[in-house]
N, C-alpha and C positions, 0 to 999 in steps of 0.2 A: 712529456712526462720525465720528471726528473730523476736519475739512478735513485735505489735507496740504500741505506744502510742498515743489516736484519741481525747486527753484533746482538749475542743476546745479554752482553755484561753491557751494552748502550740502552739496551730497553729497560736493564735495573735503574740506569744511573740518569735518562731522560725520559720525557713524560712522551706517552704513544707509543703506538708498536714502530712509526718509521721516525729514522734520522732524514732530512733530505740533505743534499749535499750543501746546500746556500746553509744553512742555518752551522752546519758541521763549520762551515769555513767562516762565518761569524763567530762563533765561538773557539774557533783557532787566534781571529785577529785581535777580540781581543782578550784572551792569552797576554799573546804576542806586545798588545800595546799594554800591560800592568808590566809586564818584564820587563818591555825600554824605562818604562815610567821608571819602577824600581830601580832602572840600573844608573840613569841619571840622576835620583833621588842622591844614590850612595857617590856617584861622582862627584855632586856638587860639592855632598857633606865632607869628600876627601879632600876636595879643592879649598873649600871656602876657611876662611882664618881661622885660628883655634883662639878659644877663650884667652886672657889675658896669666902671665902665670900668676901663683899666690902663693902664701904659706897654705899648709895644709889645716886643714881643722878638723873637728870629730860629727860621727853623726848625729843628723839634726840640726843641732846647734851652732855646725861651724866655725868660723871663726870668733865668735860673738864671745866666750869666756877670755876670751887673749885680749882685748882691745882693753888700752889705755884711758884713763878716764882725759891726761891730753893728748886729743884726736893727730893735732898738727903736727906733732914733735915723732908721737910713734907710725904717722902715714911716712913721714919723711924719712925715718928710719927702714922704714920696708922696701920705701924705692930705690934705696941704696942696695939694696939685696936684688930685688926682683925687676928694676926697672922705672922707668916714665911712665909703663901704664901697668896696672896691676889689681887682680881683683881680691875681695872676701867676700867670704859666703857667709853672710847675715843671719841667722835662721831663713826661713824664706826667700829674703831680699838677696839678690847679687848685690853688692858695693863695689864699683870700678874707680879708685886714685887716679890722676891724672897729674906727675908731676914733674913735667917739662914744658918750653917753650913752646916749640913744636905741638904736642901734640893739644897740650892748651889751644893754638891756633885751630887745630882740627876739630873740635869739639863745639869753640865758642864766636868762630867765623866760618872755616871752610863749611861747616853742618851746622851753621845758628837755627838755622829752622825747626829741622831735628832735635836738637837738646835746647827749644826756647820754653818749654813746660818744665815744670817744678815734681819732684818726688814728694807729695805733703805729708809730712810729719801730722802724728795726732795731738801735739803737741801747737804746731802749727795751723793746727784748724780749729781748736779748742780757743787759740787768743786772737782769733782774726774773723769770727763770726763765721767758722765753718768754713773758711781759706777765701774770703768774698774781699779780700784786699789786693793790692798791686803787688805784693811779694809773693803771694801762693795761687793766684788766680792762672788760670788753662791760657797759655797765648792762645789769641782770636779776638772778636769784635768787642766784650768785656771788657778784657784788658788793655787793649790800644785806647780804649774811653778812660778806663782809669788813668794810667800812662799820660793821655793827652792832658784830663785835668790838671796834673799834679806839674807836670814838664810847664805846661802854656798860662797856665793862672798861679800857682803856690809858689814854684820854685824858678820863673824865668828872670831872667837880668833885670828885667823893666819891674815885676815885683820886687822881687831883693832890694833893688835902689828903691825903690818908695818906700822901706821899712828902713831905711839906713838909722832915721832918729829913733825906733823904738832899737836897734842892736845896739845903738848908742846907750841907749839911756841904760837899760841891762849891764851890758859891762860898765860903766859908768859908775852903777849901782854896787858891785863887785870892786872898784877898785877903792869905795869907799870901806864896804867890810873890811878889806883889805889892810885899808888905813886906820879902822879904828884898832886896830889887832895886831899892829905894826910891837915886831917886837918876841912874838908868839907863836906857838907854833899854829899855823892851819891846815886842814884838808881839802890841797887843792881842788883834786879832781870832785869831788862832796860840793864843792861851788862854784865849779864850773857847770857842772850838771844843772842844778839851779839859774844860772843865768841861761845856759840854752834852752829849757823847759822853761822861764818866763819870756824870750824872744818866740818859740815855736806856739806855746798857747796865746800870746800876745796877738800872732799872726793868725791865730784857729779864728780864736773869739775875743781877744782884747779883754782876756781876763791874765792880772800875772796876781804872783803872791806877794805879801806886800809883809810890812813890821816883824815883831817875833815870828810870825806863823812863817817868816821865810825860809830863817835856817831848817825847824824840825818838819817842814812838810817836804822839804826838799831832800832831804836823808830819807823821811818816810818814799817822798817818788823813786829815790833811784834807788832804792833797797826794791823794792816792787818792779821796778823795769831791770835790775840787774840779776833778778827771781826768773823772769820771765825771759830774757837770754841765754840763761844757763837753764835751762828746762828745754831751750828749742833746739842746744846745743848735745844734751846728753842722750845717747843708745835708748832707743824703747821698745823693751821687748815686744807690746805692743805696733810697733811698724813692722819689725820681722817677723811674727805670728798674726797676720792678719783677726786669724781665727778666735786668738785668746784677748784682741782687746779688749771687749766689752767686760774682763775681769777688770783692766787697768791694775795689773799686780805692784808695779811701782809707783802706783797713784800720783803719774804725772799730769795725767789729764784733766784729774779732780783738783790739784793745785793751779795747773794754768786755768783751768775755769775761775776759781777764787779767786785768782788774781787780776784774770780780764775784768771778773764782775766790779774791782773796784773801779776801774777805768767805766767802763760802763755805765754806772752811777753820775758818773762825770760829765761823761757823754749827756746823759737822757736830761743831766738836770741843765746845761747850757741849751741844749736842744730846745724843750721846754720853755725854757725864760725871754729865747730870742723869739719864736711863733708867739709868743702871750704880746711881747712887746711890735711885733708885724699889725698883732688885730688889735692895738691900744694906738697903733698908729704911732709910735715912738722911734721906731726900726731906721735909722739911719745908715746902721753898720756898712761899709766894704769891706768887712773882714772873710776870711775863706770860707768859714761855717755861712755867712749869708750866701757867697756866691755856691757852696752845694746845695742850702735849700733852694734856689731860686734855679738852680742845674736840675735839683729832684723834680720838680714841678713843670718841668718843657713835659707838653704833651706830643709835641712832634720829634723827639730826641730816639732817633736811631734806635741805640742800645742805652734803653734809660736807668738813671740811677735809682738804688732803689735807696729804703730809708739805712738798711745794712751793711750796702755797699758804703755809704755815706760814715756809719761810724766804722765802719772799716777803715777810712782811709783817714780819720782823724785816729785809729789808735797807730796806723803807719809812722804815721807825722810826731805823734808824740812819743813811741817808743823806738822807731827805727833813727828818730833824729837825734835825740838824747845824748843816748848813751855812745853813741859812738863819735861825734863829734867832742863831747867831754874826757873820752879815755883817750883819746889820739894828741888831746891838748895835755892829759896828764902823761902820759907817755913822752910826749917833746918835751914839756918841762923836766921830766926827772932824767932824759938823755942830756939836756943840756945843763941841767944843775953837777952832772956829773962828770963834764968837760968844761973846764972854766974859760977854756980860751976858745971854746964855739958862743960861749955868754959872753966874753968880751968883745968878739967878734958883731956878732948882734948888734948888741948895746952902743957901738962904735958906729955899725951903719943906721941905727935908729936915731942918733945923736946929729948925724950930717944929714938926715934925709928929712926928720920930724924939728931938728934942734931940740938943744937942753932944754928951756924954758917953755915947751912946746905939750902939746897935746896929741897924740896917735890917734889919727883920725883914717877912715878907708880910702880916702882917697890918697892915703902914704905908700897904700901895700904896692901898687903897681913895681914901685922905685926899691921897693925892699926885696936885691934878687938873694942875697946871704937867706934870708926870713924864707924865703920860696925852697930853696935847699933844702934849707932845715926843718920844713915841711916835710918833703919830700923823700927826706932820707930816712927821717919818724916814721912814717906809714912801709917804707921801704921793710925798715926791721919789725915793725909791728901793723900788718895790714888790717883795717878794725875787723873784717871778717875774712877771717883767715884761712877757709876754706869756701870762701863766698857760700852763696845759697846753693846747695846739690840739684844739682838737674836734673832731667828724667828725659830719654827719647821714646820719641813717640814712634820711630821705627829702628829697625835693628842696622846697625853703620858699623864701620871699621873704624879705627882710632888706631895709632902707630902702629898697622898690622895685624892690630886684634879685632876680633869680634865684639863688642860693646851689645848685649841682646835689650831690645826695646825693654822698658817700664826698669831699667837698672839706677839704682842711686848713684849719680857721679858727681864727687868730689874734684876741685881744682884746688890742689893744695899751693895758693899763691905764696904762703908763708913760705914752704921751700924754696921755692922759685925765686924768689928775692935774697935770697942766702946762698944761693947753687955757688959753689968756689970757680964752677968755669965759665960764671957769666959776671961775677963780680969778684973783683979785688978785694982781699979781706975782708969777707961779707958780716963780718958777725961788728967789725969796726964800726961807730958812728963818725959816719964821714960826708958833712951837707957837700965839700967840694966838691967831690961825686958829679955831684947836680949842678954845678956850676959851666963844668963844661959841655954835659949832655943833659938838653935841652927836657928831661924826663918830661911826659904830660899824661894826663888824667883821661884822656880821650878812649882807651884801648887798644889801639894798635900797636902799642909795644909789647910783645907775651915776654918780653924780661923786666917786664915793670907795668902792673895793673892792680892799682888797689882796694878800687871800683870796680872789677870785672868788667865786661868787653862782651858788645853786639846787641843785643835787642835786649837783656834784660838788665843790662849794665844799670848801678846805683843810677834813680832819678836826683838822688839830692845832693853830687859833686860842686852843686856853685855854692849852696848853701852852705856843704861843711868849709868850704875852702874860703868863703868870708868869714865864716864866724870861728874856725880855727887861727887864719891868720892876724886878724885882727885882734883876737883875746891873746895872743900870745904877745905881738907889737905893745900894748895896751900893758900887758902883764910886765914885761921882761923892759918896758921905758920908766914905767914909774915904780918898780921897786929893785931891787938888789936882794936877792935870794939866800938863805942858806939853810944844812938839814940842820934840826936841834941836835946837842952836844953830845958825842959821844956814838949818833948815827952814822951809818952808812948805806950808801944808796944799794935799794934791792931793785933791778932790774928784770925779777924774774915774771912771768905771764902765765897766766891764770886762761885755760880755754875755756872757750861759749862758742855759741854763732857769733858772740861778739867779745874779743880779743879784751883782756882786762890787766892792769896789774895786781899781780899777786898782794903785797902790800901796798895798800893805798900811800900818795904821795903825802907826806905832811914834812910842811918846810915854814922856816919862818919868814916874812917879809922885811925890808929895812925901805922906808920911801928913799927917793934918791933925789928930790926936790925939795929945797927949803918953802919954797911958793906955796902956801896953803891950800890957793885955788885951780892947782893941779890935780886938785883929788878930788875935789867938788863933783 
């Protein structure tokens, strides 16, 4: 029998008239073990990294009244104050900058796994069929399917060279406007846009715009896809108030819907016409739209696609391929209209490598490493997305020291990064030499130079921008000679989105630089 215990302030505070002594010394232990628990709880919390610093902001709302409407310019200002890594307080949302070399690397290699998910904007899932595309989709089985399509059939080498004659014929088509307008002022980048939206739809479904309808549909698409960048790129209160979306107070959501629905339209009725033309037995297409339906349709396919998945990744292709492959070519042309001896420079190695009397064709680019440069050094000072897409970790990591807490929006602000004074010489210079003697590549593994972002969700479409930029510029800068109309001068200034724009569009005149007619042909 075991002692008891007959306290009578025990018999208020436990049930029964006896304590035994086993039940006493259980309820001692565990005491005892909430106390360790607690006291290593508070150790860890002393140990473990503290938040990154920031400005301070007010209650509630945080930092979110102070933010600039350009994101790039004023992150890059802060981390000159507060450091490489630094946070604000969103309304709800933490936002953590990241704007060094270094910790870039920690972020988007040493912890890819970690931050290989996306923070989706409502903004972002309003024009992507509810985020069911390759830019907002959850890494996992989904997205390595999306990924593989777009990497293995749209955008691999073996396709790109089998479209060579329709990139032809598009810029081709462009150098003719070009030619007829010789003289005048035009809007570059306004026709650049169009030539890549008729190679990108040419590649969907072998549908391009054709006669009058080319110039004003083509103003109408990038006015619509340049709507729909700058909505994905602007603060919604909405993402920091979870609570208060379904107000949409700044009715961004209601405009990205408007906007996707014209795309849409687009969609359903190519959709549409190619299945009518499948069961009329007409359907010869190899174009991308057949190989997704005929992708839709595997009934043994893993992680199958669906019909949504499907115009998700045609509105990928048509709005993530556009516009940024057009502003990076207006961007290089208005750097180099604005250095005459990088244009002489150029024009000099496209002369010995294509000849005078000659044609710029892709098979020149290889030979053209001046042209590669002056790539090179364009995306340098104007990266198209200048804080790439924000990440989102799925668990909570350190980053230069700090605590980075799971579900945070992280920014990589590559634009700083490319301008840092201690990683480049004169950074704010247009200088392609630069690159002449470091070997810059598109790969990622440089965190002093990534214009595409780095590791698993790096751009899928780097072969594609990089033929259809260097070749429209070869193409551009062989058969004409440039200048701004009288009395301009060049604005270099940039205009933020998710995708990087100039402030005033380029408009410059053309002069042919060939007597030969049927160089313009």
């Amino acid at each position: 029998m075991y002692p008891t215990i007959s306290d009578p302030l025990l018999h208020h505070l436990l049930p029964g008239n006896d304590f035994s002594l086993p039940h006493l010394l259980l309820l001692l232990s565990g005491i005892l073990a909430i106390c360790c628990w607690a006291w290593l709880l508070l150790a860890q919390k002393k140990t473990s990294p503290s938040l990154p610093p920031g400005p301070a902001g007010l209650p509630l709302v945080g930092n979110l009244p102070f933010l600039d409407p350009e994101l790039h310019t004023y992150f890059a200002a802060l981390a000159r104050t507060y450091g490489p890594v630094l946070k604000l307080q969103l309304g709800k949302k933490l936002g953590v900058i990241v704007t060094s070399p270094a910790t870039a690397r920690e972020v988007l290699k040493d912890n890819d796994v970690i931050f290989a998910n996306r923070d989706v904007p409502i903004a972002g899932r309003a024009a992507s069929y509810g985020g069911s595309d390759i830019v907002w989709t959850p890494y996992g089985p989904e997205w390595r399917m999306l990924r593989k399509v777009c990497v293995l059939k749209m955008l691999s080498n073996h396709t790109l060279d089998s479209v060579y004659d329709l990139r032809r014929r598009e810029v081709r088509k462009t150098v003719g406007y070009f030619k007829v307008r010789a003289g005048s002022p035009v809007n570059v980048g306004e026709q650049m846009f169009l030539t890549v939206l008729n190679v990108i739809t040419s590649m969907l479904w072998g549908g391009t715009v054709q006669g009058e309808e080319r110039e004003s549909l083509g103003a109408d698409f990038r006015q619509v896809v340049s709507d729909m960048t700058e909505l994905l790129g602007k603060p919604n209160v909405s993402d920091f108030y979870p609570g208060l979306a379904r107000f949409d107070f700044q009715g961004i959501e209601k405009r990205m819907k408007g906007l996707g629905k014209r795309f849409d339209g687009i969609f359903e009725k190519m959709i549409a016409q190619r299945l009518r033309m499948e069961r009329d037995g007409q359907s010869e297409c190899k174009d991308f739209l057949q190989f997704l339906l005929e992708l839709k349709d595997e009934e043994d396919a893993k992680t199958p696609l669906t019909m949504t998945g499907l115009k998700a990744l045609l509105m990928d292709m048509v709005v993530g391929g556009t516009d940024t492959s057009s502003n990076t070519v207006e961007f290089a042309m208005a750097e180099i209209l604005n250095k005459p001896s990088v244009l002489s420079k150029i024009q000099n190695e496209l002369e010995t490598v294509v000849g005078k009397d000659n044609i710029a064709e892709e098979s020149h680019i290889p030979k053209l490493s001046y042209l590669h440069a002056v790539m090179k050094e364009s995306l340098r000072l104007h990266p198209a997305l200048p804080l790439l897409v924000p990440h989102c970790p799925s668990a909570t990591c350190t980053v230069g020291g700090y605590t980075v807490p799971k579900g945070s929006r992280v920014f990589i602000n590559v634009w700083a990064i490319h301008r840092d004074p201690s990683i480049w010489s004169d950074p704010l210079e247009f200088n392609p030499e630069r690159f002449l003697h470091d070997k810059g590549d598109y790969s990622g593994n440089d965190f002093n130079y990534f214009p595409f972002g780095s590791g698993r969700r790096i751009c899928a479409g780097i072969a594609m921008a990089e033929r259809m930029v260097l070749y429209s510029l070869a193409t551009l800068l062989h058969s004409f000679d440039w200048k701004l109309p009288e009395g301009e001068k060049m604005d270099l200034r940039e205009q933020f989105g998710i995708v990087l724009k100039k402030k005033m569009p380029l408009v410059a005149i053309p002069s042919p630089r060939f007597s030969d007619p049927r160089l313009y042909e």
